[in-house]
PDB file of N, H, CA, C and O in Angstrom:
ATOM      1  N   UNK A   1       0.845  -1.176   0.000  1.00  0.00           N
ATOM      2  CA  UNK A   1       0.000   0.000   0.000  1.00  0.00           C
ATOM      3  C   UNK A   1       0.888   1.235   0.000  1.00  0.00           C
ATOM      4  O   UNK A   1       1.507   1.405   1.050  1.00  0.00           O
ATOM      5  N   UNK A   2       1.062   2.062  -0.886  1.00  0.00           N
ATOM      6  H   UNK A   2       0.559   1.924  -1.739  1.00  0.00           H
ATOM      7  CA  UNK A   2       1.540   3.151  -1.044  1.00  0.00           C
ATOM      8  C   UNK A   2       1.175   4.228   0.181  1.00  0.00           C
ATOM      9  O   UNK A   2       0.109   4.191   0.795  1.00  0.00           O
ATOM     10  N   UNK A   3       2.062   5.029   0.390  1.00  0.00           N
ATOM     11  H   UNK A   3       2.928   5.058  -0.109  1.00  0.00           H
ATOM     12  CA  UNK A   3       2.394   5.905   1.858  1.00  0.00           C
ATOM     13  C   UNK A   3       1.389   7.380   0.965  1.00  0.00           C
ATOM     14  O   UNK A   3       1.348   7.712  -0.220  1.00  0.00           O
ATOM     15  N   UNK A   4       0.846   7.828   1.949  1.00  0.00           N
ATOM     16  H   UNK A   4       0.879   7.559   2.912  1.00  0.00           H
ATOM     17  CA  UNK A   4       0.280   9.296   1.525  1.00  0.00           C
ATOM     18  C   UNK A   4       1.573  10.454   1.361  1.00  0.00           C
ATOM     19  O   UNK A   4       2.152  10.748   2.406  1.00  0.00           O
ATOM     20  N   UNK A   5       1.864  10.869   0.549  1.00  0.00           N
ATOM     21  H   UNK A   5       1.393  10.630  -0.300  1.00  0.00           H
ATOM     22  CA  UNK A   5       2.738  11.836   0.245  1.00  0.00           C
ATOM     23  C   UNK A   5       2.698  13.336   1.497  1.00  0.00           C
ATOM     24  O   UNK A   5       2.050  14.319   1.137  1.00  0.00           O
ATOM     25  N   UNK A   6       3.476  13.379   3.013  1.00  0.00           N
ATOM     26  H   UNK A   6       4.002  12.580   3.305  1.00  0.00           H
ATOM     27  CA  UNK A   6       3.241  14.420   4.066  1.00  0.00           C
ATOM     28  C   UNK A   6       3.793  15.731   3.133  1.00  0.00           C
ATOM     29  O   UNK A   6       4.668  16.045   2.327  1.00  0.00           O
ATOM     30  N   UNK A   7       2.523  16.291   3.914  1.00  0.00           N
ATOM     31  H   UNK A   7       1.812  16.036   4.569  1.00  0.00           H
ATOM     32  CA  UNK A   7       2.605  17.829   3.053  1.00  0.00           C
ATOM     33  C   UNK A   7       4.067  18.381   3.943  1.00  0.00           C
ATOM     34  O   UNK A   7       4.481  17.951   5.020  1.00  0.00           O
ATOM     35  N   UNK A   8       4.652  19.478   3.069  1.00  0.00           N
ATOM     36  H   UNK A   8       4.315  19.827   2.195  1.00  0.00           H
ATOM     37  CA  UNK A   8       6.101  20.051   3.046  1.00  0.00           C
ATOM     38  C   UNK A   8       5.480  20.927   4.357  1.00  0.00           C
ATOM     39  O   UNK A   8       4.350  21.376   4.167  1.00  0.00           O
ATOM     40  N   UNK A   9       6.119  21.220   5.692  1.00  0.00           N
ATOM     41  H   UNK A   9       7.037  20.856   5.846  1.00  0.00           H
ATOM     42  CA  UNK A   9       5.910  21.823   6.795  1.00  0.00           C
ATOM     43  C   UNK A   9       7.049  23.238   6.194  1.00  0.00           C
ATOM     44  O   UNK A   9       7.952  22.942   5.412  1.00  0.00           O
ATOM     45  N   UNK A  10       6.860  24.815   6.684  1.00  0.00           N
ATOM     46  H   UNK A  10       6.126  25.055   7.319  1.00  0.00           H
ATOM     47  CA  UNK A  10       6.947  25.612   6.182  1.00  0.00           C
ATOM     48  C   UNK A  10       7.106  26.561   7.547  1.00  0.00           C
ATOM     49  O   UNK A  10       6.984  26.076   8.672  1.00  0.00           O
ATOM     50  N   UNK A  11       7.350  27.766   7.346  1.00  0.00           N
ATOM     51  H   UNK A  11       7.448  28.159   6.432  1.00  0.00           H
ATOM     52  CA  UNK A  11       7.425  28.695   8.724  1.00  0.00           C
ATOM     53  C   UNK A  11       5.993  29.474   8.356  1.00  0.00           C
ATOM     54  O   UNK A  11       5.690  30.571   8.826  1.00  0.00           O
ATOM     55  N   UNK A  12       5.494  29.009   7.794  1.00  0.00           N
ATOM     56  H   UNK A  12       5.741  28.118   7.412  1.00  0.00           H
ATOM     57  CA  UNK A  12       3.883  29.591   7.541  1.00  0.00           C
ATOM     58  C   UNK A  12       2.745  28.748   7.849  1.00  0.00           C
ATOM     59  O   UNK A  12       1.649  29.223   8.146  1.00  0.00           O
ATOM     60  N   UNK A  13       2.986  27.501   7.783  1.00  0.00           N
ATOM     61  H   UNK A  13       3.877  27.116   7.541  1.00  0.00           H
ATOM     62  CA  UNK A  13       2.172  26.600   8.160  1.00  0.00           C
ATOM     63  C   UNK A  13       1.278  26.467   9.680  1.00  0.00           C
ATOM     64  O   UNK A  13       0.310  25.724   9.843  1.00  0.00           O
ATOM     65  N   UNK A  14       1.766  27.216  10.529  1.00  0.00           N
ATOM     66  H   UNK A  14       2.552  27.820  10.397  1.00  0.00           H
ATOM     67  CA  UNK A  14       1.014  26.929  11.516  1.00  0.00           C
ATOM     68  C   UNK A  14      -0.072  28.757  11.801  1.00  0.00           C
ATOM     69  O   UNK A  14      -0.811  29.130  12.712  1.00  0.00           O
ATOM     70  N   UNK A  15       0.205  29.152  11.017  1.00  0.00           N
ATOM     71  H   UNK A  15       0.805  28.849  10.277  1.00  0.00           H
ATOM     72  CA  UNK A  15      -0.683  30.648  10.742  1.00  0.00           C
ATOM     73  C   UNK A  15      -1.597  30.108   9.672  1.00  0.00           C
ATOM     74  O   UNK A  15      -2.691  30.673   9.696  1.00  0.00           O
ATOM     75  N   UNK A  16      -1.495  29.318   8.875  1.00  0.00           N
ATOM     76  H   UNK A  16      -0.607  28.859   8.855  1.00  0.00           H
ATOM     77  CA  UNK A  16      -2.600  28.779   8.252  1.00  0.00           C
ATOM     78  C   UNK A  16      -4.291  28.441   8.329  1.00  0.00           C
ATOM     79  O   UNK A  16      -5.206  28.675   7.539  1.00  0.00           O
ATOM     80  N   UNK A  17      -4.230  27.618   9.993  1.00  0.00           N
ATOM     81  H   UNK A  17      -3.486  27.428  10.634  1.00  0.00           H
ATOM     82  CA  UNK A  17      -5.425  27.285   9.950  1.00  0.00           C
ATOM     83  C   UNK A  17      -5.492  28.268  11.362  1.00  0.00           C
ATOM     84  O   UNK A  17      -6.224  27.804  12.237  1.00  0.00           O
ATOM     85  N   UNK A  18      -4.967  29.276  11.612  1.00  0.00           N
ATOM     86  H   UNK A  18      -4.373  29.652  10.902  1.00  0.00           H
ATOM     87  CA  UNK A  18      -5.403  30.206  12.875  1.00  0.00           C
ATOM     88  C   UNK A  18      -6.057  31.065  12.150  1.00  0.00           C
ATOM     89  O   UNK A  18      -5.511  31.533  11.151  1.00  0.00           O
ATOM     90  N   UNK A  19      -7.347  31.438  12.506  1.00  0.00           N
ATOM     91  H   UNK A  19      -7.790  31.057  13.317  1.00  0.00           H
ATOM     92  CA  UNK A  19      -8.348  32.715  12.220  1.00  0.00           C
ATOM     93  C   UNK A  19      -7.838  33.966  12.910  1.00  0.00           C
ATOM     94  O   UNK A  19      -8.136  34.894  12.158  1.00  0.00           O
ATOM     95  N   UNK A  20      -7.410  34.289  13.644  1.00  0.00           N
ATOM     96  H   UNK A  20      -7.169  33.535  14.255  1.00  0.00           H
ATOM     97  CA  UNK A  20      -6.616  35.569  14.346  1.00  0.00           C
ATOM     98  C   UNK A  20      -5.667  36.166  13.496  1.00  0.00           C
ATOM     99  O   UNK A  20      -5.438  37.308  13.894  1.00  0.00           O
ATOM    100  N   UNK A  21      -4.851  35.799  12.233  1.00  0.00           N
ATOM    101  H   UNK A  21      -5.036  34.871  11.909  1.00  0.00           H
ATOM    102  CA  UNK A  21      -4.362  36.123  11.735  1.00  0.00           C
ATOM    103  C   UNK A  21      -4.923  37.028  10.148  1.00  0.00           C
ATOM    104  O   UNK A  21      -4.512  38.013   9.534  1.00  0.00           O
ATOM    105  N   UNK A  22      -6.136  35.977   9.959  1.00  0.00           N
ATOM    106  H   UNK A  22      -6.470  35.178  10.458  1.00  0.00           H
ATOM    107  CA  UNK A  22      -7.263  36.622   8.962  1.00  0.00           C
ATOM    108  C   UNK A  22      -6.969  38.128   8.810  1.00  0.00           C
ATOM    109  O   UNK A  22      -6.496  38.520   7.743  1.00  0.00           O
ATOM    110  N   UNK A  23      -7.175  38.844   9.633  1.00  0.00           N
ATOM    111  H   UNK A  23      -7.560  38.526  10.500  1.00  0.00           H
ATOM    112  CA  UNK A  23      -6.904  40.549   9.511  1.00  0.00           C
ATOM    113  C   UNK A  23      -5.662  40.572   8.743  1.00  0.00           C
ATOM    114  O   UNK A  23      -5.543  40.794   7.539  1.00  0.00           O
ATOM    115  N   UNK A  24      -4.979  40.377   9.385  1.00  0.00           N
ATOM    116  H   UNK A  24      -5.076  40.196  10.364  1.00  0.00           H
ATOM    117  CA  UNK A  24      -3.554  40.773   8.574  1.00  0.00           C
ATOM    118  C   UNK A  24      -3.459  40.441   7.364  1.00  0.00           C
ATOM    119  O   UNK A  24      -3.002  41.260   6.567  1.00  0.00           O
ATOM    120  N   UNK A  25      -3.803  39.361   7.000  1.00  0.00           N
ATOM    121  H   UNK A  25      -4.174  38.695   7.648  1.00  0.00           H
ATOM    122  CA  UNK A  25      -3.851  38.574   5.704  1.00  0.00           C
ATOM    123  C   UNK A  25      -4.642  39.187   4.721  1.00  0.00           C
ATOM    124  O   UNK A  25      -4.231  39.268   3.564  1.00  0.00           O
ATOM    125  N   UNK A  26      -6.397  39.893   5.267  1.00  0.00           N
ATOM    126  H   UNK A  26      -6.731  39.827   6.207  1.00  0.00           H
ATOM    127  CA  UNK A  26      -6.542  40.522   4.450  1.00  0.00           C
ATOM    128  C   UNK A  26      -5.999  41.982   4.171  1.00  0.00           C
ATOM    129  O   UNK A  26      -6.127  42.521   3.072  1.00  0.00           O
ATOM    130  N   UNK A  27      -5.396  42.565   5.234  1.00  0.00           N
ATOM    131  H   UNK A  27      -5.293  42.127   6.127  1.00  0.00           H
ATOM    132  CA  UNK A  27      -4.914  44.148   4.718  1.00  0.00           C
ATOM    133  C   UNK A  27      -3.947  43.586   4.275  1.00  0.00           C
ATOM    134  O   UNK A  27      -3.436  44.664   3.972  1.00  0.00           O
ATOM    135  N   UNK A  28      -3.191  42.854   3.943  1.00  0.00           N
ATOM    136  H   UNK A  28      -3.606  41.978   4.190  1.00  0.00           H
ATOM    137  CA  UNK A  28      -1.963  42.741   2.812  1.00  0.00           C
ATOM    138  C   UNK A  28      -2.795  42.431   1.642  1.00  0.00           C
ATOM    139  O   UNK A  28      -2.671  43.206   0.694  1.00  0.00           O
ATOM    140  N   UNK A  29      -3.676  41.386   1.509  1.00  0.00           N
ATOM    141  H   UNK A  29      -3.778  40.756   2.280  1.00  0.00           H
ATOM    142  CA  UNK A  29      -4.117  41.115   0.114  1.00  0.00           C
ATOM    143  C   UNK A  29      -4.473  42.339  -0.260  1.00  0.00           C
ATOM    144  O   UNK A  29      -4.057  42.581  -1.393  1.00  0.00           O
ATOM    145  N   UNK A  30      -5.316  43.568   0.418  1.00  0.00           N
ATOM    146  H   UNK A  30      -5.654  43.371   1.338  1.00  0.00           H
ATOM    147  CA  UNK A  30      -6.146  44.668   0.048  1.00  0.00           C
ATOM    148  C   UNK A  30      -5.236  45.640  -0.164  1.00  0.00           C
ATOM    149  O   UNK A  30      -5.536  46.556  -0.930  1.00  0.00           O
ATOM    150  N   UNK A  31      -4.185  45.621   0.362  1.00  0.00           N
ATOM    151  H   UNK A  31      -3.940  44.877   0.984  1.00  0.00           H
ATOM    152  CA  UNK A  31      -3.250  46.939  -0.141  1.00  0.00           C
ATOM    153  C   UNK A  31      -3.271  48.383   1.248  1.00  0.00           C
ATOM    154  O   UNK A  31      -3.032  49.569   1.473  1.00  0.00           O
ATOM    155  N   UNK A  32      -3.747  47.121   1.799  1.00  0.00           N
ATOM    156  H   UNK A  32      -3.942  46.157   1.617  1.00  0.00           H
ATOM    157  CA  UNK A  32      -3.762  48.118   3.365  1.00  0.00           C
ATOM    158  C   UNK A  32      -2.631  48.244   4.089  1.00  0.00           C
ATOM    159  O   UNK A  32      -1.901  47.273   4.291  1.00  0.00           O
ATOM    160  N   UNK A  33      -2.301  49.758   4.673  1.00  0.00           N
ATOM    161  H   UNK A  33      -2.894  50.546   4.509  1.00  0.00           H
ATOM    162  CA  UNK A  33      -1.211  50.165   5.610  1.00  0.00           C
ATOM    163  C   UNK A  33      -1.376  50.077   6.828  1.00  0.00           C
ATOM    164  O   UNK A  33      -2.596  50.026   6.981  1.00  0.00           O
ATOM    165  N   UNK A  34      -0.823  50.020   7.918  1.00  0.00           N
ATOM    166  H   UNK A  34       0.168  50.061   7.794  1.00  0.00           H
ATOM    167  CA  UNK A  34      -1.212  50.341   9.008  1.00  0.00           C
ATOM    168  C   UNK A  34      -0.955  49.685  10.489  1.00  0.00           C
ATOM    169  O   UNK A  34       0.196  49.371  10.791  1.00  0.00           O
ATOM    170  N   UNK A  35      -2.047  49.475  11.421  1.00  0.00           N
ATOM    171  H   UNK A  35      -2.982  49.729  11.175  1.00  0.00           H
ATOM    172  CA  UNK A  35      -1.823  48.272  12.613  1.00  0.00           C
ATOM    173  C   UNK A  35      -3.369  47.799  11.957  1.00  0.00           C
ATOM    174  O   UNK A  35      -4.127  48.622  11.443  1.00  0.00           O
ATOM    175  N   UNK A  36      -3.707  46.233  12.081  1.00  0.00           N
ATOM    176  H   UNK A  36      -3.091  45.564  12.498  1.00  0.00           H
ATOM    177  CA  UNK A  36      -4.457  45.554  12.143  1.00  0.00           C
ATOM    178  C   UNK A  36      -4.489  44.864  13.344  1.00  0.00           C
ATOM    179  O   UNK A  36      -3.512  44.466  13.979  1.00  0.00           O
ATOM    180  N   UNK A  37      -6.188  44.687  13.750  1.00  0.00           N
ATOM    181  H   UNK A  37      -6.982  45.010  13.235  1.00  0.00           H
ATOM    182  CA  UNK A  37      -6.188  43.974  15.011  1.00  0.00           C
ATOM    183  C   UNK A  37      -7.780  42.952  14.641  1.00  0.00           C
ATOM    184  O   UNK A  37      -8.832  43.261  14.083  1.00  0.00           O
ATOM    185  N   UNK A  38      -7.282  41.659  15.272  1.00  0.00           N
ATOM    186  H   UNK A  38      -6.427  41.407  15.726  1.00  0.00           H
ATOM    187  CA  UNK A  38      -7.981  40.866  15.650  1.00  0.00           C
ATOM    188  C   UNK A  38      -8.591  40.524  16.981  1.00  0.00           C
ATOM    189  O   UNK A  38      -7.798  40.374  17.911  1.00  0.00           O
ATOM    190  N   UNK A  39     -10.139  40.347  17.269  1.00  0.00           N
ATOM    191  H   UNK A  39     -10.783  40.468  16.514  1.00  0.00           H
ATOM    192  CA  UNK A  39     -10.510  40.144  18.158  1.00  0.00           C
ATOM    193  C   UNK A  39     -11.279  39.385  18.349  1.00  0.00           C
ATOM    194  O   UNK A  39     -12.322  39.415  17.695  1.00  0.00           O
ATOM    195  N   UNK A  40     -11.018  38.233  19.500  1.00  0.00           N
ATOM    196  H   UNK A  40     -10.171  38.209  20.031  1.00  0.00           H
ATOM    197  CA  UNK A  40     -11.698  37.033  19.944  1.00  0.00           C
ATOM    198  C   UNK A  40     -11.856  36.973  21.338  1.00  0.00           C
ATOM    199  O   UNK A  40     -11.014  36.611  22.160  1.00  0.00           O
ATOM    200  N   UNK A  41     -13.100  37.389  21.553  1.00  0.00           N
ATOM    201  H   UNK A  41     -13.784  37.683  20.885  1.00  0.00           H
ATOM    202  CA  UNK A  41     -13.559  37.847  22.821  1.00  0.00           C
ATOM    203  C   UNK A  41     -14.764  37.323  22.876  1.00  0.00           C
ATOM    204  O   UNK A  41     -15.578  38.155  23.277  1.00  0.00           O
ATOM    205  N   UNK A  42     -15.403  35.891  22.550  1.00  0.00           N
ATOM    206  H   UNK A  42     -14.742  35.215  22.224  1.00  0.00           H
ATOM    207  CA  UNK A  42     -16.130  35.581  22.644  1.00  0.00           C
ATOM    208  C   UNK A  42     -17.514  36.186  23.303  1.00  0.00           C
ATOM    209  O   UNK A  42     -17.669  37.157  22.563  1.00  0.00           O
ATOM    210  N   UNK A  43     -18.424  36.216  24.065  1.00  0.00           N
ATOM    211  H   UNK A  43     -18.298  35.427  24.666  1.00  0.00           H
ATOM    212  CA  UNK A  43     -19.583  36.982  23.761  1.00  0.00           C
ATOM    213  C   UNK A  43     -19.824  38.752  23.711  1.00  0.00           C
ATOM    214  O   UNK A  43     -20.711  39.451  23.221  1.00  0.00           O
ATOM    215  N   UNK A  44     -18.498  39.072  24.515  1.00  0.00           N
ATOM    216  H   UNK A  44     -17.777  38.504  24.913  1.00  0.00           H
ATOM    217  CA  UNK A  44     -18.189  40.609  24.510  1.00  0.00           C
ATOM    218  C   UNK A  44     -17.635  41.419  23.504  1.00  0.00           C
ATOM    219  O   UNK A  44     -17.578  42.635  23.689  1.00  0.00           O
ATOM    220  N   UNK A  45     -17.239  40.941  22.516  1.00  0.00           N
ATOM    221  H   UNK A  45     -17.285  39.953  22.366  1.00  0.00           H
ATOM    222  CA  UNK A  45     -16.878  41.419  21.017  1.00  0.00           C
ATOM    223  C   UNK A  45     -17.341  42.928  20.826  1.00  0.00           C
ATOM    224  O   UNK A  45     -16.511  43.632  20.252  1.00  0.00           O
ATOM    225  N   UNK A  46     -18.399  43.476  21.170  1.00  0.00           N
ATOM    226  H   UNK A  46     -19.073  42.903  21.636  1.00  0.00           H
ATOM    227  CA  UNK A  46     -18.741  43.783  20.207  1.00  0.00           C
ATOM    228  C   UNK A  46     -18.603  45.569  21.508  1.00  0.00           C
ATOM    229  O   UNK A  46     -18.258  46.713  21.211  1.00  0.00           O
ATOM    230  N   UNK A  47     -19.026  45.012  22.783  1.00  0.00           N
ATOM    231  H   UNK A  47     -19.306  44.083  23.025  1.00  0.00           H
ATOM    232  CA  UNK A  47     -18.729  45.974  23.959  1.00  0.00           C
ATOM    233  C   UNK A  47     -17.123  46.291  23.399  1.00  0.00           C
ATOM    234  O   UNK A  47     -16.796  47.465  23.225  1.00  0.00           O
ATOM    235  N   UNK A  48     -16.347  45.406  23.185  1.00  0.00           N
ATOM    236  H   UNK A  48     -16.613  44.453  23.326  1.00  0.00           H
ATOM    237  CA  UNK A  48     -14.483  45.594  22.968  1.00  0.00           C
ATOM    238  C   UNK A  48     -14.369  46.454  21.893  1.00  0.00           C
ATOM    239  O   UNK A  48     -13.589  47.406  21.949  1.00  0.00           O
ATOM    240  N   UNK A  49     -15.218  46.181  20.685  1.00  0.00           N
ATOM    241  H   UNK A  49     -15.851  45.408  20.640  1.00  0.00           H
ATOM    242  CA  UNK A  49     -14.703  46.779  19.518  1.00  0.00           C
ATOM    243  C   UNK A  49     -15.225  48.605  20.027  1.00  0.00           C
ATOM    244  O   UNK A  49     -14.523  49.531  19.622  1.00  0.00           O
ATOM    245  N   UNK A  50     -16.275  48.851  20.769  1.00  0.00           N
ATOM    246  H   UNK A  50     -16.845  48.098  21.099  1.00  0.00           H
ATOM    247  CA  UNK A  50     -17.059  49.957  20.577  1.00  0.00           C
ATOM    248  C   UNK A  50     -16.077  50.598  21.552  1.00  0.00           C
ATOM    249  O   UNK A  50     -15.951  51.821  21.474  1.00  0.00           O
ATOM    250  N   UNK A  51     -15.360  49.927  22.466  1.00  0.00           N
ATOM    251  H   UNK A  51     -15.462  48.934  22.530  1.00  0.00           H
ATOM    252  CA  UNK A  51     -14.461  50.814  23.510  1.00  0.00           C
ATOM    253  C   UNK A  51     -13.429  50.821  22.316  1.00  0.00           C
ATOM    254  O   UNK A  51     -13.986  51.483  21.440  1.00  0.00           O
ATOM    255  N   UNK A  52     -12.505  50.512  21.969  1.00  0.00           N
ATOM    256  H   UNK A  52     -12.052  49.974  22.681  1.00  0.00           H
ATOM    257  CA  UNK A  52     -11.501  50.757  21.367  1.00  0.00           C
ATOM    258  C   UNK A  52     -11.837  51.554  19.745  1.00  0.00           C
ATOM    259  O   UNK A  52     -10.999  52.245  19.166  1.00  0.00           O
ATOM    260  N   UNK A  53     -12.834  51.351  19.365  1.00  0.00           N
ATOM    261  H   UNK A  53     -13.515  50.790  19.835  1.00  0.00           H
ATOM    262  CA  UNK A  53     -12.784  52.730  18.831  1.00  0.00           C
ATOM    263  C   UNK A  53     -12.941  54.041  19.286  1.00  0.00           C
ATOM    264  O   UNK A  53     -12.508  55.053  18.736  1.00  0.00           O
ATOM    265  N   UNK A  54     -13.774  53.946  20.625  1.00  0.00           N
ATOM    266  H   UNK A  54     -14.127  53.123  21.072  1.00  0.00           H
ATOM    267  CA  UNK A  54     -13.733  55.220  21.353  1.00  0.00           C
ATOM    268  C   UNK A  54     -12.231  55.690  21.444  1.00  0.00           C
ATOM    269  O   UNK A  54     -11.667  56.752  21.180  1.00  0.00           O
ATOM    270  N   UNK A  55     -11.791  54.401  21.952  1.00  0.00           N
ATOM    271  H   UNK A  55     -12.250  53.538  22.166  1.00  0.00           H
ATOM    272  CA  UNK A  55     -10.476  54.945  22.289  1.00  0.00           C
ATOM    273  C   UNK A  55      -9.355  55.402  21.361  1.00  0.00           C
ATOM    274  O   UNK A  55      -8.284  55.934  21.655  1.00  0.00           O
ATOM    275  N   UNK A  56      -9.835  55.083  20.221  1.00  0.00           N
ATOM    276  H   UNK A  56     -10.705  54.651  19.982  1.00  0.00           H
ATOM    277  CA  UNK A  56      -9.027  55.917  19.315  1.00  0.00           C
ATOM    278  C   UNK A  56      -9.243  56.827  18.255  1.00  0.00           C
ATOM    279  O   UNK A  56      -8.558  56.986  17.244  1.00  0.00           O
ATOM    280  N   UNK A  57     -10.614  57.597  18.722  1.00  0.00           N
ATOM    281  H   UNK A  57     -11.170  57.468  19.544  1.00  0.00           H
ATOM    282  CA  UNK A  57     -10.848  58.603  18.226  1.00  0.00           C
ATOM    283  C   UNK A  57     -10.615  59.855  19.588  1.00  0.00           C
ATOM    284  O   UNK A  57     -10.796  61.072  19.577  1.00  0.00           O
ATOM    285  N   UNK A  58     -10.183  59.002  20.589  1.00  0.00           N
ATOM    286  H   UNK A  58     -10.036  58.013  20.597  1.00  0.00           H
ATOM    287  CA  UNK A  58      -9.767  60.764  21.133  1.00  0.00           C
ATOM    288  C   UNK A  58      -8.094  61.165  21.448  1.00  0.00           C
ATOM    289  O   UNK A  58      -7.788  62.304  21.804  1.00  0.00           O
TER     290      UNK A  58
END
């Protein structure tokens, strides 16, 4: 029985299947500058996002 061919391990490979990284990934595909942030704050998300934009509009 022939062996399954192991996929080539990489210094990228373990950012692959992490969703926290998603942001970044898309402001590079999009041509975006800047800080990107990800947030996983399970049911409070959304209290987090509304403080930290406060907080950086003053």
């Amino acid at each position: 029985m022939p062996r399954s061919k192991a996929r080539e391990t990489t210094i990228y490979s373990g950012t692959s299947i992490v969703l926290s990284v998603a942001s970044g990934r898309i402001s590079f595909m999009n041509g975006l500058v800047g800080p990107c942030l990800a947030l996983d704050t399970a049911c409070c998300s959304t209290l987090v996002t509304k403080h930290l934009a406060r907080s950086g509009l003053e």
